[in-house]
ZAMARGU-4260 file (C-alpha; in steps of 0.2 Angstrom, whole numbers, plus 5000, padded with zeros to 4 digits):
<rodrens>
0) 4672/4831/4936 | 4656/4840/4943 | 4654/4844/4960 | 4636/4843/4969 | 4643/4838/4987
5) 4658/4840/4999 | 4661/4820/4992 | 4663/4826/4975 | 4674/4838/4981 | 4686/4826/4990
10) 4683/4813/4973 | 4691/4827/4962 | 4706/4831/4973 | 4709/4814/4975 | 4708/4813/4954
15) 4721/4827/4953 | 4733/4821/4968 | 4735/4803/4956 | 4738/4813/4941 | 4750/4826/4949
20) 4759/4809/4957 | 4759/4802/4938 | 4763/4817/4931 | 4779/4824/4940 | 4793/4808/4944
25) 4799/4807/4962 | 4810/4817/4971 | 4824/4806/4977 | 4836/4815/4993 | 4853/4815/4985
30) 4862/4808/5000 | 4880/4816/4998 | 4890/4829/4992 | 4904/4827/4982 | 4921/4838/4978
35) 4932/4832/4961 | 4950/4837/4958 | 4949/4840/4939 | 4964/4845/4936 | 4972/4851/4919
40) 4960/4854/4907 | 4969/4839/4895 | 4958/4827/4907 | 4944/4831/4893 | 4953/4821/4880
45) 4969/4813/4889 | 4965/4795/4890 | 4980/4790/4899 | 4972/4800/4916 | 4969/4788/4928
50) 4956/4803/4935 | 4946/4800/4919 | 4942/4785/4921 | 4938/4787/4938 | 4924/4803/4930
55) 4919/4790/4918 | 4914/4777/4932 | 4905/4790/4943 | 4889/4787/4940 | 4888/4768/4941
60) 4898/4768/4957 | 4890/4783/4966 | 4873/4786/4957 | 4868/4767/4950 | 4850/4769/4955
65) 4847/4789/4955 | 4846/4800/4942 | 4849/4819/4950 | 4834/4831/4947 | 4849/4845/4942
70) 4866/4847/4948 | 4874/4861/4956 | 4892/4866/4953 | 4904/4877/4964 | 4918/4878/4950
75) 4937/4887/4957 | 4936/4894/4938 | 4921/4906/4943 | 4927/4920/4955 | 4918/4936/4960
80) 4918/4947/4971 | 4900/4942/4979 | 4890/4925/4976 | 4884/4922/4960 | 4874/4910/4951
85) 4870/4909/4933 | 4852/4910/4927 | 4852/4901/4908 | 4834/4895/4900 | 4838/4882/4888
90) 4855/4875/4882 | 4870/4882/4891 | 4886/4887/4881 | 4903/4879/4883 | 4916/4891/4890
95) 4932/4889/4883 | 4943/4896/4896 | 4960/4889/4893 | 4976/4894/4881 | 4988/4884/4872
100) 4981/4870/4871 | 4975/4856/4856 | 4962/4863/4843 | 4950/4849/4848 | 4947/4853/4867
105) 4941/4870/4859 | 4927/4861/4849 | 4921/4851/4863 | 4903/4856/4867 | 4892/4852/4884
110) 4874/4857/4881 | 4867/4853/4895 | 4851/4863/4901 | 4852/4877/4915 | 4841/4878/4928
115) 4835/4897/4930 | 4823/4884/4945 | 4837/4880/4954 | 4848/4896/4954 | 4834/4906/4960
120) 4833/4895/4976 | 4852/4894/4979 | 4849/4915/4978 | 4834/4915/4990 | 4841/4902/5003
125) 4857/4913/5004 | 4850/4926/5008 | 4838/4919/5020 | 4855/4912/5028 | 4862/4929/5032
130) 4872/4931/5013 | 4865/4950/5010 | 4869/4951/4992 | 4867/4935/4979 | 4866/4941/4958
135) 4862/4931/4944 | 4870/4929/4927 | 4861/4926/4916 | 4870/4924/4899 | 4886/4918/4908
140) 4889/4899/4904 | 4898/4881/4911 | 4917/4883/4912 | 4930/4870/4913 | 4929/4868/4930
145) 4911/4861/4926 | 4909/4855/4909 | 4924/4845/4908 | 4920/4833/4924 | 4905/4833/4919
150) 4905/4827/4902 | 4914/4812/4909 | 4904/4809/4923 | 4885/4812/4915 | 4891/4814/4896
155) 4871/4815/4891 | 4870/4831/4895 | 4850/4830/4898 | 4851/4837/4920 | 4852/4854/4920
160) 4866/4862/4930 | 4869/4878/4939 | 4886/4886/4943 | 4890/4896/4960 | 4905/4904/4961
165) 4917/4907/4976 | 4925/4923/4983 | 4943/4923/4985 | 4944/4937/4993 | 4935/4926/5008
170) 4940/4911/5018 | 4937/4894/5021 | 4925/4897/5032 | 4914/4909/5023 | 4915/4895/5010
175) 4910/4881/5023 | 4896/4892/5029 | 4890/4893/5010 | 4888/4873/5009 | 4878/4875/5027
180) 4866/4887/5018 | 4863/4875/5004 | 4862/4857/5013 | 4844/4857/5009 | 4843/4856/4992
185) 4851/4839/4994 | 4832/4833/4999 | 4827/4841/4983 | 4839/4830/4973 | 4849/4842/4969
190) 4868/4834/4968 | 4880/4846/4975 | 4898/4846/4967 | 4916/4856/4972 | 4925/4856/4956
195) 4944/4862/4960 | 4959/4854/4964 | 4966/4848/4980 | 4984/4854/4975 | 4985/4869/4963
200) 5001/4878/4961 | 5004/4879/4943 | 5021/4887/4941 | 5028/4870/4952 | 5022/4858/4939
205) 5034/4850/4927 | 5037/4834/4919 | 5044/4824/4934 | 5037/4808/4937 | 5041/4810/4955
210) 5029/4819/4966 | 5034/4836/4975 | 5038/4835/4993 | 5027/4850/4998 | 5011/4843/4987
215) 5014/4823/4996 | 5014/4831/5015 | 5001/4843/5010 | 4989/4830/5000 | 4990/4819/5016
220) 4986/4833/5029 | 4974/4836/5020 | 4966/4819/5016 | 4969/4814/5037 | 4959/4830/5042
225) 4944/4825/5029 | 4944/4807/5032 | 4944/4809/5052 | 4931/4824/5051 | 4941/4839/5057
230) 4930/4851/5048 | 4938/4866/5057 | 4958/4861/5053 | 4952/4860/5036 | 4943/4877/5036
235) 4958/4884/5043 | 4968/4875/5032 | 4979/4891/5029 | 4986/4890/5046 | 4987/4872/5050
240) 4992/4862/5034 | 5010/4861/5028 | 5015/4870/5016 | 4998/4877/5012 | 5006/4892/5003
245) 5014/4883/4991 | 5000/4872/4986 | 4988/4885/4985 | 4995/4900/4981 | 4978/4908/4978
250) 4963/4898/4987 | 4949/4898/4972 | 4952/4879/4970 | 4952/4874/4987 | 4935/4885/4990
255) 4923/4872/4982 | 4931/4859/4995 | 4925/4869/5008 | 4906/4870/5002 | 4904/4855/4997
260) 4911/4849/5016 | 4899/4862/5022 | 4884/4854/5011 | 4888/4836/5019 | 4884/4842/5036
265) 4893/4845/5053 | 4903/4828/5060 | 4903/4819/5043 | 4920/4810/5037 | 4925/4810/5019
270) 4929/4795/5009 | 4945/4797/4997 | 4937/4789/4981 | 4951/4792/4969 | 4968/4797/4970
275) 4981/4801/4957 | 4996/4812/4952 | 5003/4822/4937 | 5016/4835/4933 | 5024/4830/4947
280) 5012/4841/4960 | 4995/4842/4954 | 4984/4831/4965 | 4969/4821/4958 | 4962/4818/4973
285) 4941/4816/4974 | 4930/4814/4990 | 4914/4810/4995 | 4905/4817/5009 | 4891/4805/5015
290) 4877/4814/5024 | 4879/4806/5040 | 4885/4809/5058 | 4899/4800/5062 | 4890/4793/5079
295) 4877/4784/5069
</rodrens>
């Protein structure tokens, strides 16, 4: 478009601001965070899991009228040392990181895109928060923790995903702190998910149909602390939920609870939006996290 006076000049930007607008699809706020129990990895082929069921129903319960720009993914099945997101370009590979189970959960494939995009802003708004030392990996793939919920929950595989991974060698806190960091990428659409488990001591589990003592009076605290907003009891849920030791011996899969509460915002309330057992202790349970003060 020639340009021979200042209205010219405001007739070509006005030219480009329509073709950008036509060119690049909306950005929709994604209004929630969202942490899933996934489990035993059999919930990638087990179709007598009420949970999976519950992954196949996500989107048309939760997401009906958005499609998320990318997903980010804190998976309990990604530990280091120091946060870490993984940097892929192009089609991501399905990490197998399970033993002993059926040949065909090994030939299970998730290619969904990475988003080198989104990892480097998780890196640089850490580090604008105060977190001195963020890396990317950037051949390191989706685990279980993440390809297995979401093959369920968006089997297309056409939103590119990033994984951050949580330090066990931290707490609660540190982890809540992590989600506070990041509750702006939820007006980028970016959906925000904790992949871990809300019970999680392997050597208790068995084939009773009855549920563990210990994992009922834990699963509860915890479900009363979330659904009445008691951020701080859960982020010290070491000290104040029964029997915390024993149904998490180690913390990696409770960690993704605590960013993905941190994401939601200070004062929010979780919603229980699935609950079930199996192997007698391992807790199903999925919330969400509406971002929204609990005075309004």
């Amino acid at each position: 478009y020639p340009i021979n006076s200042p209205e010219d000049l405001d007739t070509k930007l006005n030219i480009e601001i329509g073709v950008l607008k036509m060119s690049c699809p909306a950005i929709l706020p994604v209004k929630e965070t969202f942490f899933i129990s996934h489990g035993s990895p059999t919930l990638s082929i087990d179709e007598s899991l009420p949970a999976r069921n519950f992954l196949k129903s996500f989107k048309g319960r939760f997401m009906i009228n958005q499609k998320p720009n990318s997903i980010l993914v804190i998976s309990a099945h990604w530990e280091t040392s120091e946060p870490t997101v993984n940097s892929i370009r192009g089609r991501q590979d399905t990490i197998h990181d399970f033993y002993g189970f059926p040949k065909s959960m090994y030939q299970l494939k998730y290619p969904a895109p990475g988003s080198p995009e989104l990892a480097k802003r998780v890196k640089d708004i850490l580090m604008a928060f105060g977190f001195p030392i963020v890396h990317e990996d950037k051949n390191r793939g989706l685990d279980h923790g993440a390809w297995v919920p979401l093959m369920l929950m968006y089997p297309e595989a056409d939103i590119p995903v990033c994984q951050l991974s949580v330090q066990p060698n931290r707490d609660g806190t540190y982890h809540y702190n992590l989600g506070k960091a990041l509750a702006s990428l939820k007006d980028e659409g970016v959906l925000i998910i904790g992949s871990g488990s809300a019970t999680h001591n392997l050597r208790a589990l068995g084939p009773s149909k009855n549920v563990s003592s210990w994992a009922l009076e834990f699963d509860n605290w915890l479900k009363d602390a979330l659904l009445s907003g008691r951020h701080q009891d859960v982020n010290n849920y070491d000290m104040k939920a029964p029997h915390a030791k024993v149904a998490h011996p180690w913390p990696e899969h409770i960690y993704p609870l605590h960013v993905a509460l941190g994401a939601a915002g200070e004062g929010v309330n979780g919603e229980l939006i699935h609950h079930s057992w199996d192997l007698g202790a391992l807790s199903y349970a999925s919330y969400r996290f509406p971002s929204l003060n609990r005075s309004s």
